[in-house]
ZAMARGU-4260 file (C-alpha; in steps of 0.2 Angstrom, whole numbers, plus 5000, padded with zeros to 4 digits):
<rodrens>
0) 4711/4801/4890 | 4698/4814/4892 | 4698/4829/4885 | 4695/4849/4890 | 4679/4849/4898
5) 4663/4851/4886 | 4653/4864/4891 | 4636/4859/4900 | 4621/4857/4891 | 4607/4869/4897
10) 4590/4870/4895 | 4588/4878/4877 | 4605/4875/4870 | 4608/4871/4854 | 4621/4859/4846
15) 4629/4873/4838 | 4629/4885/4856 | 4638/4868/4863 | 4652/4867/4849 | 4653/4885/4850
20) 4657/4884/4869 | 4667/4869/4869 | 4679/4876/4856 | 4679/4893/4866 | 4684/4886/4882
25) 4699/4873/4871 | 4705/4890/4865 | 4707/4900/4883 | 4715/4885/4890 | 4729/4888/4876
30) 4728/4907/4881 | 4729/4906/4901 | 4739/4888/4901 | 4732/4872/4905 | 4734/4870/4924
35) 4727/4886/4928 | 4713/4883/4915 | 4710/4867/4925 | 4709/4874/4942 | 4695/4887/4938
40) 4688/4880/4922 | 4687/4864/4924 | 4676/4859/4940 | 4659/4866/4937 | 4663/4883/4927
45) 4652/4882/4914 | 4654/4891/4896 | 4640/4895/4883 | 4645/4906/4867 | 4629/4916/4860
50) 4629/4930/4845 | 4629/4946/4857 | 4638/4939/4871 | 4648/4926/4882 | 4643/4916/4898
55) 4653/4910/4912 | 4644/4904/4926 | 4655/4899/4939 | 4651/4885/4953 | 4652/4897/4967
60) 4653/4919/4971 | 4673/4912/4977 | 4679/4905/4958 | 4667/4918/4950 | 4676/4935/4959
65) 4694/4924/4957 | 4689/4923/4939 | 4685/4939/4936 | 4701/4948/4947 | 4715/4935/4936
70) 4707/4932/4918 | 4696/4944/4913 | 4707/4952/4900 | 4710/4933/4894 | 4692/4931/4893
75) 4689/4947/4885 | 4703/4944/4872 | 4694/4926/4869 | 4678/4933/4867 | 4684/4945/4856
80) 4692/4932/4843 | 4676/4923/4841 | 4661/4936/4840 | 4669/4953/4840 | 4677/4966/4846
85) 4667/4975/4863 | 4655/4959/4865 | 4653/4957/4883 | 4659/4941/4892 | 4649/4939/4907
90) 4654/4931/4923 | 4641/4924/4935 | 4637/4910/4948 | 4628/4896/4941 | 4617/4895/4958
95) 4612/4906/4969 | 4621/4918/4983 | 4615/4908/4997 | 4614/4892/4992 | 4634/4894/4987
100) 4638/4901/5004 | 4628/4890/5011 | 4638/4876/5000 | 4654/4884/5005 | 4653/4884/5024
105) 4648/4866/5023 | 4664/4863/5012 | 4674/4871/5027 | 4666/4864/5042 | 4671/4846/5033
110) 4689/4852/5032 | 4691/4855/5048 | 4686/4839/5053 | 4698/4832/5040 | 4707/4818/5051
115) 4693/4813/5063 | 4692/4793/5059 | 4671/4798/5058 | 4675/4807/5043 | 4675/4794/5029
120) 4683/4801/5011 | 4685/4816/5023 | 4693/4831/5011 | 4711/4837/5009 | 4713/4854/5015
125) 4711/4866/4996 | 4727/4877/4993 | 4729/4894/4992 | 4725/4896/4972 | 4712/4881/4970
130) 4694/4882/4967 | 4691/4870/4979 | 4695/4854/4990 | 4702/4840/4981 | 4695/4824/4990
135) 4707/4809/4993 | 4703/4795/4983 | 4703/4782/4996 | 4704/4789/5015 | 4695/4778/5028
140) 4702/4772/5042 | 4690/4760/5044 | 4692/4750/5031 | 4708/4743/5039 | 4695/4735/5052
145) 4685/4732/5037 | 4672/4740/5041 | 4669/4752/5024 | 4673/4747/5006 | 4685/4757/4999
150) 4677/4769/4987 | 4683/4768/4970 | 4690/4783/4963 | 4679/4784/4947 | 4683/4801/4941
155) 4703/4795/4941 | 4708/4789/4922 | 4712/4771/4919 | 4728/4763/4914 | 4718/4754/4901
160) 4715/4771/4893 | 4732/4774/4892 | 4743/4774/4875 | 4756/4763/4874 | 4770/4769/4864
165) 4791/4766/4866 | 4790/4785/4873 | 4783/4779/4889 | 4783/4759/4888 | 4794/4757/4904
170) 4785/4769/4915 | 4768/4762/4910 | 4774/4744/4915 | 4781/4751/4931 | 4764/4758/4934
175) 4754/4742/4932 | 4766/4735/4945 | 4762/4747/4957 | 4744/4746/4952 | 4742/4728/4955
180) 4751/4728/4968 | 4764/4716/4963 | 4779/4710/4974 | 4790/4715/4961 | 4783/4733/4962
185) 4796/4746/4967 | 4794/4753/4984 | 4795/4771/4977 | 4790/4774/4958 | 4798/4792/4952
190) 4788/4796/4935 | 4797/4810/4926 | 4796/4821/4910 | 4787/4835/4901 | 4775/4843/4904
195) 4757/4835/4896 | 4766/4819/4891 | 4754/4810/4903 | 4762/4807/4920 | 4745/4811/4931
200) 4737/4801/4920 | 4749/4785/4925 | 4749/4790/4944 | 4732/4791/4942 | 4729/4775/4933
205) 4740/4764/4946 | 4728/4772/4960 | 4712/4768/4952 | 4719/4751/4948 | 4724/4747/4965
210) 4708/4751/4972 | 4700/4742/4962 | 4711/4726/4966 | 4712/4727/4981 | 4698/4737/4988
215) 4701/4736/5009 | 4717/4745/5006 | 4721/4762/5010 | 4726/4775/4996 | 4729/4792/4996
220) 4732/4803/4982 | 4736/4822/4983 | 4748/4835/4976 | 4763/4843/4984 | 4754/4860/4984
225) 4742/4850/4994 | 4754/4841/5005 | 4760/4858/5009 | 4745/4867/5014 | 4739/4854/5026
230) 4758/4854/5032 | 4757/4871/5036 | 4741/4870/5042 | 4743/4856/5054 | 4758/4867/5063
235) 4747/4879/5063 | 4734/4872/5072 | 4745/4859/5083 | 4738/4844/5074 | 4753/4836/5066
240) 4750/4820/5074 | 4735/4820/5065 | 4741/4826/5049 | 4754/4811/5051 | 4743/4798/5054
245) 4732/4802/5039 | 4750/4802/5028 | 4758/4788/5035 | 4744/4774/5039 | 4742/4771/5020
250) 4747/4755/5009 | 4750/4768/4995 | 4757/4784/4995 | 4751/4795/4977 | 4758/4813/4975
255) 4759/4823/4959 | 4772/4839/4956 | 4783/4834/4968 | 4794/4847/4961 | 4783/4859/4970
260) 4793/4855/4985 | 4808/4864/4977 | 4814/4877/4991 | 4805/4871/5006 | 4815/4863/5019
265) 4802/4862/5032 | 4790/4853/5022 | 4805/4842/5012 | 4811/4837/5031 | 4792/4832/5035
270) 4789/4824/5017 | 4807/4814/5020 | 4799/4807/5038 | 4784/4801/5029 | 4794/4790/5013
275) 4805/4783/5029 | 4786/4777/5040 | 4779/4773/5024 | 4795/4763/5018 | 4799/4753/5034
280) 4778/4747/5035 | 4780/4740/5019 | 4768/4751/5008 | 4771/4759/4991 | 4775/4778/4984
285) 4770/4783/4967 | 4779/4801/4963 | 4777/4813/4948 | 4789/4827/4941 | 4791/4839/4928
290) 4810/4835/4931 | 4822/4821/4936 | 4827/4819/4954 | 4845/4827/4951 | 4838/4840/4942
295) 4824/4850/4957 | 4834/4866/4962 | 4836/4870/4979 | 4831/4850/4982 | 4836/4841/4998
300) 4852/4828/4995 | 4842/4816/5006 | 4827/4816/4997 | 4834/4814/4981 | 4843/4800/4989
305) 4829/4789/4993 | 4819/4793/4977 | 4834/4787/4967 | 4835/4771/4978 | 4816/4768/4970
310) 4815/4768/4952 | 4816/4783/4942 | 4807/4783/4922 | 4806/4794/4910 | 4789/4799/4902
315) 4799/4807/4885 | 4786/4814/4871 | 4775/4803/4861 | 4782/4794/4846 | 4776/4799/4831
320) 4765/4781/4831 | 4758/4785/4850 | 4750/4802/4844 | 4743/4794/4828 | 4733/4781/4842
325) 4730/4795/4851 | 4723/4803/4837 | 4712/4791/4832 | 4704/4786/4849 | 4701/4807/4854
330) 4692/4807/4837 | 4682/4791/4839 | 4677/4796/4854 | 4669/4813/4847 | 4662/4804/4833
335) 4675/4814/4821 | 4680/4803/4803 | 4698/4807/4801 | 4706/4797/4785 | 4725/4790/4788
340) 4732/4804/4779 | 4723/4818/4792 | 4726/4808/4807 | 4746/4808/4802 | 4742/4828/4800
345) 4738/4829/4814 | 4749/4820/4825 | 4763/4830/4814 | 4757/4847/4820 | 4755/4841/4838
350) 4771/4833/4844 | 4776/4841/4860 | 4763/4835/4871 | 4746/4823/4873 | 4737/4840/4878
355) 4741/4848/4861 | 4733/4834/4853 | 4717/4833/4864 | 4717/4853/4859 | 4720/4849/4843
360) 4705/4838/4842 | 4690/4847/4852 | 4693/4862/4841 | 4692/4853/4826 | 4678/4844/4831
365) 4671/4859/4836 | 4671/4868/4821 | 4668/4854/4810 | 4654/4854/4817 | 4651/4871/4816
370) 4654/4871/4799 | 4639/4858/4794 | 4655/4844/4787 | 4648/4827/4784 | 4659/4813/4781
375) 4676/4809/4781 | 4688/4825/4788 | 4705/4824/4775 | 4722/4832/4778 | 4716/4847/4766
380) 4702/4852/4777 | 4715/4846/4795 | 4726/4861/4787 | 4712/4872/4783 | 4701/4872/4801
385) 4718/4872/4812 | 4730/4882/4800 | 4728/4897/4810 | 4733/4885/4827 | 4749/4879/4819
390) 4754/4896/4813 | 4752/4902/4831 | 4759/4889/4840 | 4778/4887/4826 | 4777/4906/4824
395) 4773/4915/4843 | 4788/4920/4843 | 4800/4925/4829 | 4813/4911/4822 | 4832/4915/4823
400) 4844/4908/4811 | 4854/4905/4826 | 4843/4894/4835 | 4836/4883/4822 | 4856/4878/4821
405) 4857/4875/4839 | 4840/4866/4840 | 4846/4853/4825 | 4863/4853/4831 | 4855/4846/4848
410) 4843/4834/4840 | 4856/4827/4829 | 4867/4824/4841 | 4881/4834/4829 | 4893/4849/4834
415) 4893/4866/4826 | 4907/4863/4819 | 4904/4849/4809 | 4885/4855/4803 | 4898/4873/4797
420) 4911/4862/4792 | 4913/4851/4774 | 4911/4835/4782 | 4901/4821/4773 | 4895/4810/4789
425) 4879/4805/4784 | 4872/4812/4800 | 4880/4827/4797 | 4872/4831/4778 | 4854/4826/4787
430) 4857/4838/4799 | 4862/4852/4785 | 4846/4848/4776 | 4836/4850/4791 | 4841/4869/4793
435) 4838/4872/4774 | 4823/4864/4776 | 4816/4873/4794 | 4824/4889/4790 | 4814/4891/4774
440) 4798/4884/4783 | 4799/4895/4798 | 4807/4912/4793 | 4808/4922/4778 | 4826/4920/4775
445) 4833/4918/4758 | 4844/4904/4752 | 4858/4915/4751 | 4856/4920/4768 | 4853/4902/4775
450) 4868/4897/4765 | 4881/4912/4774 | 4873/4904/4790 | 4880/4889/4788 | 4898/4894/4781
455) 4893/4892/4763 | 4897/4903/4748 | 4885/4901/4737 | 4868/4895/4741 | 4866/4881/4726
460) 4871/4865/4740 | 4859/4872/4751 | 4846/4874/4739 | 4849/4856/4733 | 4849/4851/4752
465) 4832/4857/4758 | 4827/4847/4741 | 4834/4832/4746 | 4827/4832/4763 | 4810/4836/4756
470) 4812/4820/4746 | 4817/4810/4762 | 4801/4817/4773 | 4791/4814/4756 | 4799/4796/4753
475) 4798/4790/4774 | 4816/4788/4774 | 4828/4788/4792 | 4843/4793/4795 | 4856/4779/4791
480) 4847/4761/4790 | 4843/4759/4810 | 4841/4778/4812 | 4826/4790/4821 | 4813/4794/4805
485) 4817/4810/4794 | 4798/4815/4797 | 4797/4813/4814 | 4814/4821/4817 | 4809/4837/4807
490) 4791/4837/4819 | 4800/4837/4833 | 4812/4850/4829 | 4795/4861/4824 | 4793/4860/4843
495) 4810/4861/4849 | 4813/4876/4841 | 4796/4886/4844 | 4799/4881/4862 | 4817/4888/4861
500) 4811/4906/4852 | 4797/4908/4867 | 4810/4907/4877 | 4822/4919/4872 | 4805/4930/4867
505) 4800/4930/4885
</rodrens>
C-alpha cells in the first residue's frame, strides 16, 4: 500500500532536503487528519524543508489560496516543530498564474462536457472541498461497441498488494469475486469498518482487477460526495437523463463513503433508483462505509434494505500478524533494515489503523535517514526516533481511571461488576491485571489509588496483578488455552482507550 506522498524531487535538492520534507508533510497529515491532508496535499502540493524557511508550492492559485485560508496555523505549528519558532512557511503555485488559469478553465470546459459520449474518460464533476476533478477510472461509452480499450486505472491500488490477515480475510475474498468478475460475486458488495483499516484500498483493488480482466467493460468509480455533486448539479442544469445514463449503463458500480449520504433524501431516492437499473441489468455494486448498514443515522429503510440483501463484511483492525506484514513490506519498500524485535515494536505502537503504520514508517525512514544510521534499525532505536509519536498519540488526552475500566471491561467481554467484584474466572483476573497494568502505564496513579478503583483495600493484589500480567505480555501467553494473545489484547486497549479519552477531551 503506498504511503503519504514523498515530496518531489527538484532541481538542487538534496537527500536530506527530501527526508526532511517527506517527514514534514507525514507529520501535518497527523495534525490536519488524513483525508483533508489527502485532498490538498496529496495531488501535486509539493513540500521542501530548508534551514530558514518552508515551501509549499501548490498545483494551482485555487489549492494555494484554499491552503492558505484553512491550514495556515497548521502549517505554521508544523513549521515551527521542526526549525523553529517564527520561520516562515511559504505557500506558492508551483507554475505560473497563467498557465494555471489557463489549466483551470480547460479542467472546467471538460466538465461540462462530462456526459457527451465524445468525451472518453470524460471527468466527474469536483466537490465543493476538493482540489480538483477526480476522473472515472473506466468511462466510455464506446467501448460497449468496442470501439476503445478500456483504460486501466493505474494509479488505483492492487488487490495483490493487499495484506491478508484474519481481520479482513472475508472482505478480501469477497472483493476478488467482484474483481474477477465471478458468477458467484454478490450483486452488491457492502465493505465496512474503521476508518484506515483499508476498505478504498479493496474497493479499489476489485476495480483495477476488473478492468484488467475484462477490459471492454464499463466501470465507474466515484465517492458519495461525488455522486452528490453531480446529483445536484444535473437538476440544476436539467441534465438528469444524462447524469443517469453515465450512472446506470455500467457493468460495475464503485462508490466509496457511502455514509456520506446520511441525511439526504433526494440524493438517497436517486441513489436507491440507480442499485434498482443497475440490479435488474445484471451488473455489480462495490460500496464502502465507515459504518454498518443498520448503523448510518438518518439513512433510508429502503436503502438499507437492498444493501443488506447483498453481502455485508467487516474490515475490523489488523491483527497483530497483518501489521507485522505490513510493517515489513512499508520498510522494504523504503529500503529501511528493521530486525524482528523492531518490526513487532512497531506494529505494537501502531494498531488502530494501516495509516498509523504507513505514518509510522515514512517518519522513521525519514529521520533515520536524517540521522546518517547504517545497518539494521532495532527496537531501542524504533523507541528512541518515534517515542515522542507514541507519547502523543496514548497521551493527547488525559487517561481516567474511569475509562481504562470501561475500555477493558468492553475488550474483555467482562461486567463491572465482576472486574470490582472477588470473582476468580480466569477472564476476569486477566481483565484485573490489565487495568493495573494500563493504569500504571498511562497515568500517574499510584497503586493505592488503582487499587480503591477497583474495590480493593489494600493495593498488594494489585501490585502482584500488574506483575503477573507483565509476565504473561513478556511470556506471549493468551487468555485461557484458545483465547485472543495478552500482548495484542493490551495494544489494542492502548488504542481503545486513547480513542475513548479524545473523545471525552473534545
Amino acid at each position: 500500500m503506498p504511503s503519504i506522498s514523498a515530496v518531489k524531487p527538484t532541481a538542487g535538492t538534496t537527500r536530506e532536503q527530501r527526508a526532511a520534507g517527506e517527514a514534514f508533510r507525514t507529520r501535518l497529515s497527523e495534525v490536519i487528519g488524513a483525508h483533508r491532508f489527502g485532498l490538498w496535499f496529496e495531488h501535486g502540493t509539493a513540500v521542501s524543508v530548508h534551514a530558514d524557511r518552508v515551501d509549499v508550492r501548490a498545483a494551482n492559485p485555487y489549492v494555494r489560496d484554499w491552503i492558505v485560508k484553512n491550514f495556515r496555523a497548521q502549517l505554521d505549528a508544523v513549521t515551527a516543530e521542526f526549525i523553529g519558532a517564527g520561520v516562515e512557511c511559504i505557500v506558492s503555485v508551483a507554475e505560473s498564474e497563467s498557465a494555471a488559469a489557463a489549466s483551470a478553465s480547460q479542467s472546467v470546459a471538460r466538465s461540462t462536457r462530462a456526459g457527451a459520449p465524445e468525451d472518453a474518460g470524460a471527468a466527474i464533476q469536483a466537490p465543493a472541498d476538493s482540489p480538483a476533478s477526480f476522473a472515472s477510472a473506466t468511462d466510455d461509452p464506446r467501448r460497449r461497441a468496442g470501439n476503445s480499450r478500456n483504460p486501466r486505472p493505474l494509479s488505483f491500488r492492487r488487490l495483490e498488494d493487499f495484506v491478508v490477515g484474519e481481520s479482513n480475510r472475508l472482505a478480501f475474498a469477497a472483493s476478488q469475486q467482484v474483481g474477477d468478475g465471478s458468477r458467484e460475486a454478490p450483486s452488491i458488495l457492502f465493505i465496512h469498518g474503521e476508518c484506515g483499516v483499508g476498505k478504498t484500498h479493496l474497493i479499489q483493488g476489485l476495480c483495477r482487477r476488473r478492468a484488467e480482466r475484462a477490459p471492454r467493460q464499463v466501470i465507474k468509480y466515484v465517492t458519495a460526495e461525488q455522486f452528490t455533486n453531480e446529483y445536484i448539479a444535473a437538476v440544476r442544469d436539467s441534465s438528469l437523463d444524462e447524469f443517469r445514463k453515465r450512472l446506470r449503463r455500467v457493468d460495475l458500480l464503485a462508490i466509496d463513503d457511502v455514509h456520506f449520504f446520511a441525511n439526504k433524501t433526494a440524493t438517497q431516492a436517486e441513489f436507491l433508483h440507480t442499485i434498482d437499473a443497475i440490479d435488474l441489468s445484471g451488473a455489480r455494486i462495490a460500496l464502502v462505509s465507515d459504518e454498518h448498514p443498520r448503523h448510518i443515522r438518518r439513512f433510508s429503510q429502503s436503502l438499507v434494505s437492498r444493501f443488506l440483501s447483498g453481502m455485508v463484511v467487516k474490515v475490523d483492525r489488523p491483527d497483530r500478524g497483518t501489521r507485522v506484514e505490513l510493517v515489513r513490506r512499508l520498510a522494504n519498500e523504503r529500503g529501511l533494515q528493521l530486525t524482528t524485535a523492531a518490526e513487532e515494536a512497531v506494529a505494537g505502537r501502531c494498531t488502530g489503523s494501516i495509516r498509523e503504520i504507513e505514518g509510522a514508517i515514512t517518519r522513521l525512514g525519514a529521520l533515520v535517514e536524517l540521522d546518517g544510521l547504517r545497518g539494521q534499525v532495532g527496537p531501542g532505536t524504533v523507541e528512541r526516533l518515534l517515542g515522542d509519536d507514541h507519547s502523543k498519540s496514548v497521551g493527547a488526552a488525559p487517561v481516567r481511571l474511569g475509562t481504562i475500566v470501561e475500555s477493558v471491561c468492553e475488550r474483555m467481554r467482562v461486567t463491572r461488576e465482576d472486574l470490582l467484584g472477588s470473582g476468580r474466572h480466569a477472564r476476569t483476573v486477566v481483565a484485573r491485571g490489565m487495568v493495573a497494568h494500563l493504569s500504571r502505564e498511562l497515568t500517574t496513579h499510584s497503586y493505592p489509588e488503582i487499587a480503591r478503583a477497583l474495590g480493593r483495600d489494600t493495593h498488594s493484589a494489585v501490585h502482584t496483578a500488574a506483575k503477573r500480567l507483565k509476565l504473561m505480555i513478556e511470556g506471549d501467553l493468551r487468555v485461557g488455552n484458545d483465547g485472543e494473545p495478552v500482548r495484542e489484547l493490551v495494544d489494542q486497549l492502548r488504542h481503545d482507550i486513547a480513542r475513548a479519552s479524545r473523545s471525552r477531551s473534545g
